[in-house]
C-alpha positions in Angstrom: 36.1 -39.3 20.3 34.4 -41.4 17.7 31.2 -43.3 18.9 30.2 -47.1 18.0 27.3 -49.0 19.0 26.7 -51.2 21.6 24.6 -54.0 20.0 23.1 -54.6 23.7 22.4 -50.8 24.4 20.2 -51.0 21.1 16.4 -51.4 23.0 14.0 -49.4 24.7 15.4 -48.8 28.5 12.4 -50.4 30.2 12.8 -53.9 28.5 15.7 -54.6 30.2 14.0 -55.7 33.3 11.2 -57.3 31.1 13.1 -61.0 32.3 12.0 -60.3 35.3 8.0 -60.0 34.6 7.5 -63.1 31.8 6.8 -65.8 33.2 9.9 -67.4 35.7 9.0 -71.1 33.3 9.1 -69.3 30.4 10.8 -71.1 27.6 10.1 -70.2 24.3 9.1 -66.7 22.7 7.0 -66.0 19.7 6.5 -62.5 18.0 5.2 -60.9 14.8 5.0 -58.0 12.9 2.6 -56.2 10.9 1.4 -53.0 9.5 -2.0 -52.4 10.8 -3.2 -50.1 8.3 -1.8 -48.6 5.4 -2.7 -48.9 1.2 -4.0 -52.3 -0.4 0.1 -52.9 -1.4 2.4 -52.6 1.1 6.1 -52.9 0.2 8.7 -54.2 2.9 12.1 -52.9 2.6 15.3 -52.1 4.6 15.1 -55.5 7.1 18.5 -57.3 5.2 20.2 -53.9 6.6 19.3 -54.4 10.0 20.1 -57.6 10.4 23.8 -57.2 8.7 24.0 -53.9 10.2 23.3 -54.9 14.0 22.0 -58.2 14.5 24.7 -60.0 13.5 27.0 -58.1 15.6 29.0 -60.4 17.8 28.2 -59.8 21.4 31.5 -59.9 23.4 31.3 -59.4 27.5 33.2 -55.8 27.3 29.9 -54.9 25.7 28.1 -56.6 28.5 30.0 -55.2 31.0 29.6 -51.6 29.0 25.7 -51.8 29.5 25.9 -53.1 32.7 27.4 -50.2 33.6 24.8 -47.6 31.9 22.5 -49.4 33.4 23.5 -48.9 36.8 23.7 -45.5 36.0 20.9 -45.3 34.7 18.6 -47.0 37.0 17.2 -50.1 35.8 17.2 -53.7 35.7 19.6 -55.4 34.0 20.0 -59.4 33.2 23.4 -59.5 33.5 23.9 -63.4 33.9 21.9 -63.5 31.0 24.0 -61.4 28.3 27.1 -62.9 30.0 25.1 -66.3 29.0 25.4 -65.4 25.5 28.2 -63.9 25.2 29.8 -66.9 26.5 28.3 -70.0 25.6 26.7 -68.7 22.9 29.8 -67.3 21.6 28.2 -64.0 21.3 25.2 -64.9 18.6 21.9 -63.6 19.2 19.5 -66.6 19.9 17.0 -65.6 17.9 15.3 -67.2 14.5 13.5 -64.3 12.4 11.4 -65.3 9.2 10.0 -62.8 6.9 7.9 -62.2 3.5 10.9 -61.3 0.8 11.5 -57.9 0.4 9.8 -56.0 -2.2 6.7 -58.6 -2.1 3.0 -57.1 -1.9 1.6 -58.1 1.4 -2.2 -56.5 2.6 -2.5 -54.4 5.9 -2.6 -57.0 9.0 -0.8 -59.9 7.2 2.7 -60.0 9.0 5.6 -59.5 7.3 8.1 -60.8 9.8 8.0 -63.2 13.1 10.7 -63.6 15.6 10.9 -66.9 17.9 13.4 -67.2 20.5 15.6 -70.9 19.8 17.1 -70.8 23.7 15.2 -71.8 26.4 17.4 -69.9 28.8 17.2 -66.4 27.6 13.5 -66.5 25.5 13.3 -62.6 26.4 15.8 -61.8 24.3 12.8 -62.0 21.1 11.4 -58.7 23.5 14.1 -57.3 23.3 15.3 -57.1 19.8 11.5 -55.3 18.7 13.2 -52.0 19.4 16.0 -52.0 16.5 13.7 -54.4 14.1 10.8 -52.3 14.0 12.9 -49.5 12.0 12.0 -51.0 8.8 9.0 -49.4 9.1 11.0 -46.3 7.9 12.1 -47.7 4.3 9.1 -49.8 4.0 7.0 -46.6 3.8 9.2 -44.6 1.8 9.3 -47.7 -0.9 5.2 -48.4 -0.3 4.8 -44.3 -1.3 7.8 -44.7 -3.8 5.7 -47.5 -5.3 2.4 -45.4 -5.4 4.2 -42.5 -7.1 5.4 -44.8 -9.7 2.1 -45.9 -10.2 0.8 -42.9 -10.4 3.5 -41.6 -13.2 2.6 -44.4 -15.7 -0.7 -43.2 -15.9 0.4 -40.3 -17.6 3.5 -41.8 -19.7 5.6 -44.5 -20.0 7.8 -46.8 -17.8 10.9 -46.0 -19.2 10.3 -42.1 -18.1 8.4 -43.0 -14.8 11.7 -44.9 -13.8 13.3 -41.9 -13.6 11.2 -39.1 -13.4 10.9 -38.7 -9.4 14.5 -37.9 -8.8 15.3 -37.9 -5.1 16.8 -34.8 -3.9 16.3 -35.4 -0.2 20.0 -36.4 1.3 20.3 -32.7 3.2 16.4 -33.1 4.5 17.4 -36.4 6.6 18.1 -36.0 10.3 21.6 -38.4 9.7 23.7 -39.7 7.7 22.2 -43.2 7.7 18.5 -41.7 7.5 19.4 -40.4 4.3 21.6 -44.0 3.0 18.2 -45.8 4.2 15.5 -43.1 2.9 17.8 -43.3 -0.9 18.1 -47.4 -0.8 14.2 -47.1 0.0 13.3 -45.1 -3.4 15.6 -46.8 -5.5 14.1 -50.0 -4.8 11.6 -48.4 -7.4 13.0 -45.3 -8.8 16.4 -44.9 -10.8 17.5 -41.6 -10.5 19.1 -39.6 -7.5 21.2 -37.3 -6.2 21.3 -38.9 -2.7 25.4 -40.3 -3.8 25.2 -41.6 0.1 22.8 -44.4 -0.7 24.9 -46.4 -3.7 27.7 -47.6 -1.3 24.6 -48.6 1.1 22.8 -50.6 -1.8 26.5 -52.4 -2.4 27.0 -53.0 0.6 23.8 -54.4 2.0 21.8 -55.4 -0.9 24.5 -56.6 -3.7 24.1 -53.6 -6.5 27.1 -52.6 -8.5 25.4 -49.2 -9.3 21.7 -48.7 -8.0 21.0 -45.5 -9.6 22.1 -42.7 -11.9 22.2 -38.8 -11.8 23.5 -36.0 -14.1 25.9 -32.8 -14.5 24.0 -30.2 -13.0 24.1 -26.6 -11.6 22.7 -24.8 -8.9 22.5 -20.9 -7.7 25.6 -21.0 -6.4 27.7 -21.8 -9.9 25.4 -19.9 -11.3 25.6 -16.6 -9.3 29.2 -16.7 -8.7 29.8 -16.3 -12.0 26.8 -14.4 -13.5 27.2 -11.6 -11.0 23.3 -10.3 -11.1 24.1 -10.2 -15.1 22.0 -12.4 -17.1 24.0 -12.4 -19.8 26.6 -13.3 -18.2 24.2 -16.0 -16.9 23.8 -17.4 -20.2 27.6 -17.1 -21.3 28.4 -19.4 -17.8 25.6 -21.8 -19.2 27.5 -21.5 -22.8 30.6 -22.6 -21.2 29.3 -25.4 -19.9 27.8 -26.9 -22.5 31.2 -26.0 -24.0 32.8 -28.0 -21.6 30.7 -31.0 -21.4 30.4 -32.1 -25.1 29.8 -36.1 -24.4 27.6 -37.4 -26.7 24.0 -38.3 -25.4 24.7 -36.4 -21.9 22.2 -35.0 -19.8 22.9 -31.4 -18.9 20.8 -29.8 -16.3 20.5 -25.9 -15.9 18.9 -24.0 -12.4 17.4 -21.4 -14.8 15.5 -19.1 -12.3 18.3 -16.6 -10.8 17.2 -13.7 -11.8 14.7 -14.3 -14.9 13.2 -18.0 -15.5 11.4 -16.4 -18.8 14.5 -14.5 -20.3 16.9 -17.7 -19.9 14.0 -19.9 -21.5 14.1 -17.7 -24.7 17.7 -17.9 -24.9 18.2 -21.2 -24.4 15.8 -22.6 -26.9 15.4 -19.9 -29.6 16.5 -21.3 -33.5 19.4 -19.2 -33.4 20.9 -20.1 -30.0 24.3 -21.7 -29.9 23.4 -23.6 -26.8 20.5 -25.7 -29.1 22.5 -26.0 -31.4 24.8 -27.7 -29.6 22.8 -30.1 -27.8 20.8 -31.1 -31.0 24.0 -31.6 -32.9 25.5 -34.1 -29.8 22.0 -35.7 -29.2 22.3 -34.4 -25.6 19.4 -33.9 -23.4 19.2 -30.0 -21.9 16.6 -29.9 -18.7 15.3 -26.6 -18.0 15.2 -26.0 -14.1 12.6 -23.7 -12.5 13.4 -24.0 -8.7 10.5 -21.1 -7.7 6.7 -19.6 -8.3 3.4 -21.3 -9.0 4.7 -24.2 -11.1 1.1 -24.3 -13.2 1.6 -20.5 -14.2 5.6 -20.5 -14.3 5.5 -23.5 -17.1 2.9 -22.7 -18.7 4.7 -19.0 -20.2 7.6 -21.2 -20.5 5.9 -23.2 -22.8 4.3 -20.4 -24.4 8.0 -19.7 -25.2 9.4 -22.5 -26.3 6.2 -23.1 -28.7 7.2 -20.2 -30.5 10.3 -21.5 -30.9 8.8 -24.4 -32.3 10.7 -26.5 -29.6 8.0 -29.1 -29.4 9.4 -31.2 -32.3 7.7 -34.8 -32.0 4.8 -36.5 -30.3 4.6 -39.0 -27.9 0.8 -40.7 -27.9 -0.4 -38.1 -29.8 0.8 -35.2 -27.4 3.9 -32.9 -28.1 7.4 -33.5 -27.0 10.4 -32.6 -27.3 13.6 -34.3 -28.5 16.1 -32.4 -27.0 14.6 -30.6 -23.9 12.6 -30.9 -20.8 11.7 -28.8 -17.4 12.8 -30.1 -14.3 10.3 -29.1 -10.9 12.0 -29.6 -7.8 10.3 -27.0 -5.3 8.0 -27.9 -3.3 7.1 -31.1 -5.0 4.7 -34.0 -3.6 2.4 -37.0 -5.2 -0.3 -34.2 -4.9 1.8 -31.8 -7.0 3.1 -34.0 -9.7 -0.4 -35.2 -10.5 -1.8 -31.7 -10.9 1.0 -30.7 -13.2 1.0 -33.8 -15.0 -2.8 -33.8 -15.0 -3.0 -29.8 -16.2 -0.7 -30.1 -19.4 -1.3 -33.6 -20.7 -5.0 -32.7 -21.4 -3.3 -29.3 -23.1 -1.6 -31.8 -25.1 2.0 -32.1 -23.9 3.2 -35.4 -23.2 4.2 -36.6 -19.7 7.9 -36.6 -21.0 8.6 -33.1 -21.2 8.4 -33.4 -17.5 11.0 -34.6 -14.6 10.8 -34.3 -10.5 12.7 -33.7 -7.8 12.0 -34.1 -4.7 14.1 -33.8 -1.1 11.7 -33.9 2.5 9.0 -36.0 0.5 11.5 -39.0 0.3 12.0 -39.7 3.7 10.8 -37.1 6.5 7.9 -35.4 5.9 4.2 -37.2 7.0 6.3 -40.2 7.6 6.8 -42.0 10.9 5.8 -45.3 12.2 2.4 -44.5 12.9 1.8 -44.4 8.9 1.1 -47.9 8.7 0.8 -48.1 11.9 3.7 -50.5 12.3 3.5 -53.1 15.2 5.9 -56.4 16.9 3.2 -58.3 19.4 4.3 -61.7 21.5 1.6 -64.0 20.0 2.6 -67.5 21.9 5.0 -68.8 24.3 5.9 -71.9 25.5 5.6 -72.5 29.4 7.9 -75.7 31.0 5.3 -77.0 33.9 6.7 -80.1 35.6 9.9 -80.7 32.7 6.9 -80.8 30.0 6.7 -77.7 27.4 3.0 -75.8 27.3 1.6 -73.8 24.5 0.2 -70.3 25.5 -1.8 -68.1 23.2 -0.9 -64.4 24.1 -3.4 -61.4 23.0 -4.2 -58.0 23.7 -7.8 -56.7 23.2 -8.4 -53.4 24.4 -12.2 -52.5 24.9 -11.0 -48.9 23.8 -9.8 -49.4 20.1 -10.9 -53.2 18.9 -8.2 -52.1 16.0 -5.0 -52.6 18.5 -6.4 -56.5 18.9 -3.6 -58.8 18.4 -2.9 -61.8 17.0 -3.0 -65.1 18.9 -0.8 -67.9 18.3 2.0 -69.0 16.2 0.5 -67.0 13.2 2.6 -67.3 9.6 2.2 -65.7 6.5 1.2 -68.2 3.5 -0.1 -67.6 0.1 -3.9 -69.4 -0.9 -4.9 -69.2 -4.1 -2.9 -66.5 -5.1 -3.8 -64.6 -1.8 -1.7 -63.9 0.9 -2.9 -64.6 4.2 -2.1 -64.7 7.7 -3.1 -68.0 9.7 -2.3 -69.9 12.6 0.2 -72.3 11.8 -1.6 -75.2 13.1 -4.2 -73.9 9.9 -2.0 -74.4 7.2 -3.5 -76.6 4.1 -1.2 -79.0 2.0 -1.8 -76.3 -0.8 -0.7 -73.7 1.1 3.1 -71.7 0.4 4.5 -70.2 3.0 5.5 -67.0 2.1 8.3 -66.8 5.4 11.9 -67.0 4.5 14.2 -67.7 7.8 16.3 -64.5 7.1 18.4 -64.7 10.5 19.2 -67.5 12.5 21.8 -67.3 15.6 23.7 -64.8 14.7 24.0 -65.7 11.2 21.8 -63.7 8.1 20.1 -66.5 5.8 18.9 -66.6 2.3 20.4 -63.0 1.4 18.3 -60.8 -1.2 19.8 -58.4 -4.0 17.9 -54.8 -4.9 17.6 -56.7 -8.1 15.5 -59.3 -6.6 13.3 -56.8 -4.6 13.4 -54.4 -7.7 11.7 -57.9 -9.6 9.2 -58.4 -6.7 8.0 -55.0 -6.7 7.5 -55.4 -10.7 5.1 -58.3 -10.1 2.5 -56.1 -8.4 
C-alpha cells in the first residue's frame, strides 16, 4: 500500500481540540515566528517548500471524514463542522494569510521571520493549527545559517571561486528520509555548489525554479576499487589506469578513493614524473583529486605531501603559497567546521594554498547537533481579535514565565521592517513613514504568493 498525506492529519494531536479553549468570540488569530537564539546572521530557507508541498493542498471532506475518523480512534477532540466548513465553503483553501522575510535574507535572533493571521472569522484556530507543519523550516534554515558560516569560514583561507565548492555534501545516506535528505541538499546549495546528494536537484526544480542547482564529478569508492584490485595494489593502480583511460573529456574532474590498502604507495604512483596517469591528466587539463577516506588527516596529508613535493607536484602559487595545477586531496571522513579549519589552518601557514584542498561531508549537513532547539525556533499567538456585542476587540497575547525571562513573547501585531539599514521587529501600530517592511505575503487562502527562485535566495545570501 502506498501512503499519502492527509493535509488535516499534519498537527500536533492535542491542537485539535484547541477550538474548544480560545475564546468562544474569538475572531481573528495572529502568530509569529522567530529564532530565539542563534549567530548574528541567520539565514531562512525551505518555507516556499512547505507551503507548495502541503499548504496549498486542497482540503476535500474524504480527508475530513479520514481524520475524523483517526480521531475517534484516537481519542480526541475534533472540529468537525469546522474542516467540513472549509472544505465546503471555502472550497477546500486554507484560510490563512502568512507573510515572511525573503528567503536567504539576514535577519538577527528575535526578529521574526514569518507571521500567520487567520482571514476567517469562523475558523481563526486554524493559524494554531498550521504551527506544527510551518515550524520545519527550522530544519533548512539551520543547515543554510551553518552552510553560510562554513562558507565564511573557507574564504578566509582562499578564494570564492574554491569556497563555492569546496564543502561537497556527501550526507544523502545520513538523513532519516528521503525528503530529509531532498531538504538537508536544497539547504546547502542555497550556498554551496557541489554535491553528491542527486535527490535534492529535482527538489530545487521543483520548488525553487533551478534548472541545475549543483554539480558533482566521476568518482570511485572501495567498492570499484576492491572488486577489481583484489587486495593487489597494483592492480589498484592498473583499475585507476583504466579509468582515466576511459574518461578522457577534456577539463574533467576525476576523483580517486586512494586509501584501500596503502594511501602512501598510490600517492607515489599517481603523481611521480614518470606516471602515465599524470601524464594523462596534465596533457587533457583534467583535474585528479586524491581521496584519503581514513587516519589522522593532519599526519596522513602531511607524508602525502612530503610525497608529492618530491615529485615536484606543487607547480604554481596561489597568494604566494604552493598549488597545484592538476591535483588536489579530497577529506571526507569525519569532517566538521572544526576540522576543516584546523587543516586549512595547519598547511596554509606551511605554505600550501587553501586550493589544494576539497571537503566532504555527510551527517554534518543535516543530522548531527541539529534540531530545532539550535536556534531555538518558536510560533507564539501575539494578538487576537475578540467580537463583544457585534464590535471587533484587539487583545495583546504574551507569555512571561518567571522561570526563564528568555521564553517571553511578543505582544501584538509585531512585523519585521528594516530602519536605517537595520532590521527590526516592532509592533505594527510603530511603524515610521521611513520604515520598509521586510514581510512578503507568501501564502494567502490556499494560494502561494510572490514565489522565490534559489537564484534569488542564492543573491540574498551574497548580500551579507
Amino acid at each position: 500500500m502506498i501512503f499519502y498525506e492527509n493535509i488535516v492529519m499534519m498537527s500536533d494531536s492535542y491542537k485539535y481540540g484547541h477550538y474548544k479553549q480560545y475564546p468562544k468570540d474569538m475572531c481573528y488569530m495572529y502568530d509569529y515566528i522567530e529564532a530565539r537564539k542563534g549567530p548574528d546572521t541567520i539565514i531562512m530557507s525551505g518555507l516556499q517548500y512547505y507551503l507548495k508541498r502541503y499548504l496549498s493542498k486542497v482540503i476535500t471532506p474524504d480527508l475530513v471524514e479520514e481524520a475524523a475518523e483517526f480521531a475517534k480512534l484516537h481519542g480526541i477532540d475534533f472540529n468537525y463542522d469546522g474542516w467540513m466548513y472549509i472544505a465546503k465553503e471555502l472550497a477546500g483553501r486554507i484560510p490563512i494569510k502568512i507573510k515572511a522575510v525573503e528567503e536567504g535574507v539576514k535577519v538577527k535572533p528575535g526578529v521574526p521571520l514569518v507571521t500567520v493571521e487567520s482571514t476567517d472569522e469562523n475558523v481563526p484556530w486554524i493559524v494554531g493549527w498550521v504551527e506544527t507543519m510551518l515550524m520545519k523550516i527550522w530544519y533548512p534554515t539551520v543547515i543554510t545559517t551553518k552552510s553560510k558560516q562554513v562558507f565564511e569560514m573557507l574564504k578566509k583561507y582562499g578564494s570564492e571561486e574554491w569556497a563555492r565548492f569546496s564543502y561537497h555534501n556527501f550526507g544523502d545516506r545520513s538523513m532519516t528520509s528521503i525528503e530529509s535528505a531532498a531538504i538537508s541538499g536544497f539547504a546547502h546549495n542555497c550556498v554551496f555548489y557541489g554535491t553528491d546528494n542527486f535527490n535534492s536537484l529535482k527538489f530545487a526544480r521543483d520548488f525553487y525554479g533551478s534548472e541545475i542547482s549543483a554539480f558533482s564529478v566521476f568518482a570511485t569508492e572501495h567498492s570499484s576499487t576492491t572488486a577489481n584490485a583484489e587486495g593487489s595494489t597494483e592492480k589498484e593502480i592498473a583499475f585507476i589506469e583504466r579509468m582515466v583511460r576511459e574518461n578522457d573529456k577534456e577539463g574533467a574532474i576525476l576523483s580517486f578513493v586512494a586509501d584501500s590498502y596503502d594511501i602512501y604507495n598510490f600517492t607515489e604512483k599517481v603523481t611521480n614524473e614518470n606516471s602515465w596517469i599524470r601524464e594523462k591528466i596534465q596533457e587533457r587539463k583534467q583535474k585528479l583529486v586524491i581521496r584519503p577516506d581514513s587516519g589522522n588527516p593532519i599526519e596522513v596529508i602531511s607524508k602525502m605531501f612530503e610525497i608529492m613535493e618530491k615529485n615536484n607536484v606543487f607547480d604554481i602559487e596561489i597568494n604566494g603559497k604552493k598549488a597545484s595545477s592538476w591535483t588536489s586531496v579530497l577529506w571526507g571522513d569525519g569532517i566538521n567546521p572544526e576540522t576543516i579549519d584546523k587543516i586549512l589552518k595547519t598547511f596554509t601557514e606551511r605554505g600550501y594554498a587553501a586550493e589544494n584542498f576539497v571537503f566532504g561531508s555527510g551527517t554534518q549537513l543535516g543530522q548531527s547537533n541539529i534540531d530545532r532547539d539550535t536556534f531555538s525556533f518558536a510560533m507564539k499567538c501575539s494578538y487576537i481579535e475578540r467580537n463583544i456585542d457585534g464590535k471587533k476587540v484587539g487583545v495583546e497575547v504574551f507569555k512571561n514565565p518567571i522561570t526563564d525571562s528568555k521564553k517571553q513573547s511578543k505582544k501584538g501585531k509585531v512585523i519585521t521592517v528594516k530602519r536605517d539599514d537595520e532590521i527590526i521587529c516592532i509592533k505594527e501600530s510603530e511603524k515610521q513613514p521611513n520604515d520598509i517592511d521586510m514581510l512578503k505575503v507568501v501564502f494567502e487562502n490556499g494560494e502561494v504568493k510572490n514565489e522565490i527562485t534559489l537564484d534569488k535566495i542564492r543573491e540574498n545570501i551574497d548580500k551579507i
